[in-house]
C-alpha positions, 0 to 999 in steps of 0.5 A: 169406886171412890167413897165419898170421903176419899173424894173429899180428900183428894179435893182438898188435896188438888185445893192445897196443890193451888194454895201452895204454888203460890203461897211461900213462907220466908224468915221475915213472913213465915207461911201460917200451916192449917190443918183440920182433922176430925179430932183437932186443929194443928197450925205451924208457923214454917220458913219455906226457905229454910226447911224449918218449922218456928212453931207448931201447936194444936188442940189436941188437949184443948177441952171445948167447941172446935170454934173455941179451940180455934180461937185459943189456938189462933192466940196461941200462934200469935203469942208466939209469932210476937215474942219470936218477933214476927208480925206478918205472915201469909196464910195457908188454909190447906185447901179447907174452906175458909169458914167455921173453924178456920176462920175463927183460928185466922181472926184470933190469930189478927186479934192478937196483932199478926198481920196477913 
């Protein structure tokens, strides 16, 4: 029998299974990667296309709510998307909800001027 958090995860899975079928980052409109884990936020900005990762950051040394981290993190992205001059990108939410701190990562990312 399956615990409660291994059914968890394996929905999640199957939800970013869906996300990623038809969510694909390109050079000009990298994928913008979420993960959440108990302890920290990671996001990557990734070029389907090429294989390759342009940026990754995390919380992990951040101090604070997870909502705050959230944010910092989410300028953080943006700063660097707009200095490797990307300005548009689509976003992946890794089949969590689109609520709490994922929500406040996406909406610190747009306040800092990327588009999804």
């Amino acid at each position: 029998m399956k615990t409660k958090t291994q059914i968890k995860t394996e929905r999640r899975t199957m939800r970013h299974r869906r996300i990623r079928a038809r969510v694909i980052g390109t050079a000009v409109k990298p994928r913008l990667a979420v993960f959440k884990s108990n302890l920290a936020l990671y996001a990557q900005l990734i070029d389907d296309g090429a294989n390759r990762t342009l940026f990754a950051a995390d919380t992990r040394k951040e101090k604070g709510v997870q909502l705050e981290r959230a944010k910092v993190l989410g300028e953080k992205i943006a700063a660097e998307a707009k200095k490797q001059g990307i300005e548009t990108i689509v976003f992946d939410r890794g089949g969590f909800l689109y609520q709490g701190a994922i929500a406040a990562l996406a909406d610190a990312a747009r306040a800092g001027g990327l588009k999804f």
